[in-house]
Structure formats: structure tokens, C-alpha cells
Steps between C-alpha positions, in 0.01 A plus 500: 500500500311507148222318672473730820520772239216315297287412828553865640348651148168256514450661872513825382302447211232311711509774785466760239192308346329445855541874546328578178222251584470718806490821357269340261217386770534835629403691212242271456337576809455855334194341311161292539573197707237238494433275779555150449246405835156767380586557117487864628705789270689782675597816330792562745686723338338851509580905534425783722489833314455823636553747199423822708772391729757362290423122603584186362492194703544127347438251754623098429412229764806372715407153356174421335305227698353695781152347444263471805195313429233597669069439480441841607638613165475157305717341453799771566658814481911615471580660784903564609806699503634666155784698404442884392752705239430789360560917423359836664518811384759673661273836612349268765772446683565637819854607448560783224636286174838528355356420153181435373547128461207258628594359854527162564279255671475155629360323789302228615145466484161252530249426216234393510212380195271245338583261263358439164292158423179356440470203753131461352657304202738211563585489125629878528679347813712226354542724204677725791729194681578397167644850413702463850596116371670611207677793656672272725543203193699878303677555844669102451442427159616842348561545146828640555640289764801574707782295584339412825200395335660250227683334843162458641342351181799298386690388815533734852693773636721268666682168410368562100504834416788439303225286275424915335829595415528637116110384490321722270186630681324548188551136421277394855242784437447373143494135582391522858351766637306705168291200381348484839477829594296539191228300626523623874474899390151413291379497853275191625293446813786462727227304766804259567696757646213622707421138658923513627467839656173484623553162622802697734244764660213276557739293760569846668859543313572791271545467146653843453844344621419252169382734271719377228392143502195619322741434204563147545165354424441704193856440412418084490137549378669678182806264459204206504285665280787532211543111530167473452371682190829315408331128557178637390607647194306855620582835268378776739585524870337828668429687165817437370737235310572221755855478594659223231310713188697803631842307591465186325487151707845454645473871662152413625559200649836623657355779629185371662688228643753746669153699615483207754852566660520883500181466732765280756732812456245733650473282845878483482633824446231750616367315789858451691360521841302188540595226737636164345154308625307786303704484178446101493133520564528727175673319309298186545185681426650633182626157356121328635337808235743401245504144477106491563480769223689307277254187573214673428635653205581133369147419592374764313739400159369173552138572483208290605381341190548172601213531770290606243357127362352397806361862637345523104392090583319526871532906541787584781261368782756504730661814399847328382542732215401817744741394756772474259448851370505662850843317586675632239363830615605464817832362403587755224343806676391450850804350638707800350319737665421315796878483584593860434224590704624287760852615496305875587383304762867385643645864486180588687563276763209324488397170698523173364109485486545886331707385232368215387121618501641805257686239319159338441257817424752618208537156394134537431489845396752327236220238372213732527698758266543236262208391496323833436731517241376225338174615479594826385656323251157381349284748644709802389766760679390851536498665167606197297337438164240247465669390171818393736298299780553174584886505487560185667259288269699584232813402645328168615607577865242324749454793787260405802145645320556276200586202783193581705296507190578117463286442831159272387294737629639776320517347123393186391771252317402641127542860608820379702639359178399791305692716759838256469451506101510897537797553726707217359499662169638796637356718238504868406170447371245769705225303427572173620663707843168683552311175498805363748377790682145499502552137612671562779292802633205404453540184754597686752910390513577881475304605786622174730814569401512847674308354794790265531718735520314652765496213692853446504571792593267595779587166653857595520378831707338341719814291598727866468218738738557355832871544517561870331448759756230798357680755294535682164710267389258225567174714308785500196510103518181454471460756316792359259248178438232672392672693267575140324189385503324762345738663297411512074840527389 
């Protein structure tokens, strides 16, 4: 009897919090809503006034996403049915008043209006999604969790929710939840997220049915990124203290490495409806990003000096040292997002031909990104100080320009071992990194470098064009790559 007693108080507790979650989503429907397909903001709240008359009407949406996109008024426009509540004065009514108390009114009605974006600039636009992003990371990462959320991040609602009991939720939000949310809510580029929900519409699905999986691949990216500034010993993540300087190191690592399973928790328990086949296909896509991640990552801790002697001897002729660099791009980065994009692809419905040839273009996107990033690393990021250039020569990290440089047409073997003498050292000293620098730049690795990217790129379009019908979606993929390849941040 105590535990039907027990058992009957968690259901009303839990139907009590699901009601609140309700109300909750329906107050805030009241405000701006921003698409999570055009990056478009809606003001959708609004009121009618009518002073001479007595009139106040507030009008709230009956949900929020009633988005049609549309090139006549590019890319869309809000158009559907709202509820109206509101007052008139009673010396407009037909029927002589008892008192002089404002009648009531409500109804039904239809809005109608434009949203608010600049689709001129794709930086403004994944500033936008990632806005959206961390909404839904606050909606199942919240920093004041309820009891359904602790069963979700510590066991399930099921066979282990008895895991919670007594639990302090201020204990998970200040080992769990906090240190990562710190580094989510500085807001980041959030073009991860894109690739899965884009990935869904491009196929012909719709990724409003998935809006909250824009959470998931910010929700790893973070948890990755606080193991490592961890491995690299890095102070300042997104203009603030990385995530073990905050916490300390057993927090950070903790908490990163739980980043990696509350992202599983999002396909689990606010995706319920997918079919077994689905959910697999999922899974294994998840756990091929992870453990190819995790190689690349090694790859990357590893480093590359020990191709160094015989590029410096003969110059890297047959591009060994090159093709080293672009695997652990590919491994650490491309696969990631190559996957996620692909599981977009799955919950799309796409072919077999579909998914794998999305797979493929974000797996590039991945190595392009990273290699522009590299060479924004020597060249400089928009508004970075000259007197902080070269950031990877000081840490002795060999990125793709520095590896292209080693060709024997580029630099001959002294300037080669001049370069490895440099970046070895890894020294604070400007001096030595400008003449890195000048090194580099001046035969021709930088510009190569960005041509690669190019190339690797553009050849993965050409594989992706034939088999993606014509549509908005499509302009926003390829619009997506350029955006990499020429952004200066």
C-alpha cells in the first residue's frame, strides 16, 4: 500500500508538471517565435485598441509555427488562426447596460504578417538558429530542472526513475547541467544544428516535427569542446573562462563527458514516435560521429611531428604530411557533422543514394571549415589583433597551410627548416611568429590552402546536385557552403 501510495504521488506530481509545461508553451506563444527553417522573427503577440470606442483586443496565436514559406514574399510570411480576448466599453452595446462595466470579448480570428530577418547575411542567420538552438538546449537542459527532467538525465521515466529519489537537483545543475550550460548560453554558430534540420527538408521531410533536435548537436559540440581546452590546456572558451577554470577539472571533465549522453536522451525521450528501424539507423550514426570524433581527436593530441624530418629532407612531394592533416580533419570534424547531417537525412526519408551523398557534402563542409580555420588562424579572424596572430605557431600545432608550405615548390629545404625551427619552439615571441607568417604567405600555402578547400568542397556538390530536387532548402545548402568558405570569423 505505501508503495501504491508512493507511485500514485510521482503521477500526480509528474501530471501536474506536464500541465505546467503546457501552460508554459502556451504563454510562450504570446511572444516572438523564431523560425528554426528561415531564421525569420515574429512579433505574434500584439493589440487592437480603439480608445474612442472603448476597445482593447490582445490577440495570441493558437500555436506558434504557422509559417508558410513562400518566393512571392521571400522566403515567408505567418499567416493562421489566433485567439482574440479583450474589453468594450459598455455604451456600445446594443442592449441598455446594467452597470457601466466593460463587456467582455473573445473569439476566433486570422493573422496575418511578415517576419523579421535579414536573409542577405548568413552570419546574422546562424546568429538567429543559434538563438532557436539554445532555447530548445533551456527547454531540456533547464537550470531548474524538474523531477521529470533529472529521470531523463539520470535514468528514465520508467524502470529507473526510482534512480532520483531524495536526489538534490541542485547537486545535478551544479555538477551537470550549469558548467555546460555556461558555455552553450555564450551563444556559438550553431551550423551543426542547421546541417541536421536542413538535412530533414532538403529530402522533402519537415524539420518542424524535429525542431528540438537543433539541441543535440550543439549540446555534443559543447560537451567536446570542455574536454578539449581540458587536453589543450586553453583559458578562454567563447570570451569567457573555459569550463575546468570555472569548475575545476573533475567537474569539467564529468560534465563534458555526460554532454555526450544527454544528446542520446533527446532522440530517446522527445522523439518517441520513430519506428525501431529509424531509432537504430540513429543510433549507429551517433556512435560512427563519436568514435570517429574521438579518433581524430587522438590524431590531433598526437600531432604530426614525426613526418616532419623527411618533408623538411625532400619537401612533402607526395603530400604525406598534407594528407595527414586533412584526415584528422575529416575524422575529428567532418565525420561529426557528416553523420548528424545524415541522421536529418533518415527522418527525412531520404533514399539510400540521398543519404549518403548528404553524408558526404557535410563531411566536407566539416574539412573545408577546418581548414579555413586554419588559415584564419595565421591570416587573422575578423577584428583580431595583429599582436595575437599566428595562434597555432605558437602552440606548435601543424594545420594544413603550414603542411602545404612544406611542398618543394613552395619553400626550399632552408626556409622549410626555418619554418619547423619556428613552430617547434612554440613561442610567444611576435617576432619570430610574424616571420612564421610572412613565410608562409608569401609562398602562396595560404592562398592554396583556401583553394583546397574549395575544391573539396565543390567536388562534393557536384556528387549532392543531381539527386536533391530544386527548392529553398536546396539554395540554403549551397548556400550553407559558401558561407564556410568565405566566412572571416
Amino acid at each position: 500500500l505505501e508503495e501504491e501510495e508512493e507511485r500514485q504521488g510521482e503521477d500526480d506530481v509528474q501530471k501536474k508538471e506536464k500541465k505546467n509545461n503546457r501552460e508554459k508553451r502556451s504563454s510562450s506563444s504570446s511572444s516572438k517565435w523564431i523560425s528554426s527553417r528561415t531564421a525569420q522573427e515574429y512579433h505574434l503577440k500584439c493589440r487592437i485598441t480603439a480608445p474612442a470606442l472603448g476597445l482593447v483586443i490582445d490577440i495570441i496565436p493558437e500555436f506558434e509555427d504557422q509559417e508558410f514559406l513562400t518566393l512571392i514574399s521571400k522566403p515567408s510570411y505567418w499567416e493562421g488562426r489566433i485567439k482574440a480576448t479583450g474589453t468594450l466599453s459598455a455604451s456600445w452595446s446594443r442592449e441598455k447596460a446594467a452597470s457601466p462595466s466593460p463587456i467582455q470579448l473573445s473569439g476566433v480570428g486570422f493573422l496575418e504578417c511578415k517576419g523579421r530577418g535579414d536573409l542577405s547575411s548568413l552570419p546574422l542567420f546562424f546568429h538567429k538558429i543559434s538563438h532557436v538552438a539554445r532555447e530548445e538546449i533551456t527547454r531540456i537542459l533547464p537550470l531548474q530542472p524538474s523531477s521529470l527532467h533529472l529521470q531523463d538525465l539520470i535514468g528514465n521515466r520508467t524502470d529507473y526513475k526510482h534512480l532520483t529519489k531524495g536526489l538534490a537537483a541542485s547537486s545535478v545543475v551544479d555538477t551537470l547541467i550549469a558548467p555546460l550550460r555556461e558555455l552553450i548560453d555564450r551563444g556559438g554558430k550553431a551550423w551543426r544544428s542547421f546541417a541536421l534540420t536542413l538535412s530533414i527538408d532538403c529530402v522533402g521531410g519537415d524539420s518542424r516535427k524535429y525542431r528540438h533536435l537543433l539541441a543535440l548537436p550543439e549540446i555534443v559540440h559543447c560537451g567536446s569542446l570542455i574536454i578539449d581546452d581540458i587536453q589543450d590546456g586553453s583559458k578562454v572558451r567563447r570570451g569567457g573562462p573555459t569550463c575546468h577554470e570555472a569548475h575545476g577539472l573533475s567537474v569539467a571533465i564529468n560534465a563534458g563527458t555526460a554532454a555526450y549522453f544527454h544528446a542520446i536522451n533527446v532522440i530517446e525521450v522527445l522523439t518517441p514516435g520513430l519506428s525501431a528501424e529509424v531509432r537504430l539507423e540513429i543510433y549507429q550514426l551517433y556512435f560512427v560521429a563519436m568514435r570517429a570524433g574521438h579518433c581524430g581527436q587522438g590524431l590531433d593530441i598526437q600531432g604530426l611531428s614525426h613526418l616532419m624530418p623527411k618533408a623538411i629532407e625532400a619537401g612533402d612531394s607526395c603530400n604525406e604530411l598534407e594528407l595527414a592533416v586533412l584526415r584528422t580533419h575529416r575524422l575529428k570534424s567532418g565525420v561529426p557533422a557528416g553523420c548528424l547531417a545524415r541522421m536529418g537525412a533518415v527522418l527525412g526519408g531520404a533514399t539510400t543514394d540521398q543519404k549518403r551523398e548528404i553524408s558526404r557534402y557535410f563531411e566536407a563542409l566539416g574539412v573545408s571549415f577546418q581548414i579555413v580555420d586554419d588559415v584564419l588562424s595565421i591570416k587573422g579572424f575578423e577584428g583580431q589583433q595583429k599582436a595575437t596572430l599566428g595562434e597555432d605557431i605558437s602552440t606548435g600545432k601543424i594545420t594544413y597551410p603550414i603542411a602545404r608550405a612544406m611542398r618543394p615548390e613552395n619553400l626550399d629545404k632552408k626556409q622549410r627548416q626555418e619554418l619547423w625551427r619556428i613552430v617547434k619552439m612554440k613561442t610567444s615571441d611576435t617576432n619570430l611568429i610574424r616571420k612564421a607568417i610572412k613565410l608562409i604567405e608569401e609562398c602562396g600555402a595560404l592562398e592554396q590552402s583556401l583553394e583546397k578547400a574549395k575544391k573539396v568542397l565543390n567536388d562534393a556538390w557536384v556528387a549532392i546536385d543531381p539527386i536533391i530536387e530544386e527548392s529553398y532548402y536546396k539554395i540554403m545548402l549551397r548556400a550553407f557552403g559558401n558561407f564556410v568558405l568565405d566566412r572571416h570569423y
